[in-house]
N, C-alpha and C positions, 0 to 999 in steps of 0.2 A: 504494500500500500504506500502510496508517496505521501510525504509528511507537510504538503505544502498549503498545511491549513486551511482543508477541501472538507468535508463530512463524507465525501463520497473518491471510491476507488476507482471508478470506471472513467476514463476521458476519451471514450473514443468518439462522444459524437462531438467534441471538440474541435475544433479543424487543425488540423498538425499541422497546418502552413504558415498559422499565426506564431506556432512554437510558444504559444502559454503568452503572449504580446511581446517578444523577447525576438521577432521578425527583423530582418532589414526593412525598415520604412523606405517604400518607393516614392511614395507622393505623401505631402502635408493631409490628405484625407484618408488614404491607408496607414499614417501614422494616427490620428483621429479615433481612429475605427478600431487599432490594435491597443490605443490607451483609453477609451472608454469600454471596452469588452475585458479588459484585463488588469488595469486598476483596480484595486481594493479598497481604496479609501476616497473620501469626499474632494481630496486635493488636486481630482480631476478639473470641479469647477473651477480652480483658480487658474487653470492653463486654459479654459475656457473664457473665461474673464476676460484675461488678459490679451486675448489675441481680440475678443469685441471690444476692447478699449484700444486697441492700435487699430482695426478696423473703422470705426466711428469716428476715431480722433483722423483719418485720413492718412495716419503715418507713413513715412515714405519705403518701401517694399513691399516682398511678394507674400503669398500666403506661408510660403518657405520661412521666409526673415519672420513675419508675425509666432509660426508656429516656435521658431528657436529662441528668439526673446523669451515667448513665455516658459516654457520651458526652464531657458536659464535665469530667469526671475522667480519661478515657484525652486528651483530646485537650490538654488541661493539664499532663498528664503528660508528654508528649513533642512535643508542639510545638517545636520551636528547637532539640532537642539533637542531632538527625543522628543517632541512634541506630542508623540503619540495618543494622550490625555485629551486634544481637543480635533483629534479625526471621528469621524464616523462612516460608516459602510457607501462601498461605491452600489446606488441603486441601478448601474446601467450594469452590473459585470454578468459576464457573459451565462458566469454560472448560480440562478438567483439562491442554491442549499450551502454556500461553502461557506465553510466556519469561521465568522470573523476574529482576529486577535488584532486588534490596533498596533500593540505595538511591531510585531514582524511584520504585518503587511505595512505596515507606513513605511518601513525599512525597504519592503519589497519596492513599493513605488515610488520612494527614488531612486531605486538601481536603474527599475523600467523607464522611468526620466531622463536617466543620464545615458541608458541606452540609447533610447530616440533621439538625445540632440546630442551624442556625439555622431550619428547618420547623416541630421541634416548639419552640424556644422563642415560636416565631410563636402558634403555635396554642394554648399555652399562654396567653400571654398575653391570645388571643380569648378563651376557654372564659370566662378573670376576668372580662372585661367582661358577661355575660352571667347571673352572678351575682348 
């Protein structure tokens, strides 16, 4: 049984292409897609937030640049502090039985964090050479 604070053993009707959201993000909406199905905790909304406040506000880039700012603004924000105390359960995740524990899955979703925006600041930085 995998220990990855699931109530349930079976992941096959999972899709193993997402790899658990731990995926190479091809586009800022399959990155989207892989951090609201696979987020644990509520600090989805704040990568949400934040990219409709750079949306709104007009900010200058793409949905790429929006998506990696916010990113490195939630993951900035709460890196190191254990904040675990004030997350609560991601309602969008893919699996709605699995067992929540704040404090690992908050652990979990910033690795999943710093997963996706170390892809798109990869990809960012390709797109410049190309220029």
């Amino acid at each position: 049984m995998m220990t990855e604070n699931f109530s349930r053993s079976d992941f096959s009707d999972l899709p193993p292409e997402d790899k658990m959201g731990f995926a190479a993000p091809v586009t800022p909406a399959h990155s989207l897609r892989l951090l609201n199905n696979y987020m644990r905790t509520d600090l989805l909304r704040h990568i949400h937030l934040h990219v409709h406040q750079m949306k709104d506000g007009n900010e200058p880039g793409s949905p790429l640049h929006y998506l990696a700012k916010s990113l490195e603004r939630v993951v900035r924000a709460y890196d190191g502090l254990n904040l675990f105390e004030c997350v609560t359960r991601n309602p969008f995740h893919i699996d709605p039985d699995y067992e929540f524990d704040p404090e690992q899955d908050y652990l979990h979703d910033l690795k999943l964090m710093r997963h996706h925006l170390k892809f798109h600041k990869r990809t960012i930085r390709d797109l410049g050479r190309y220029r």
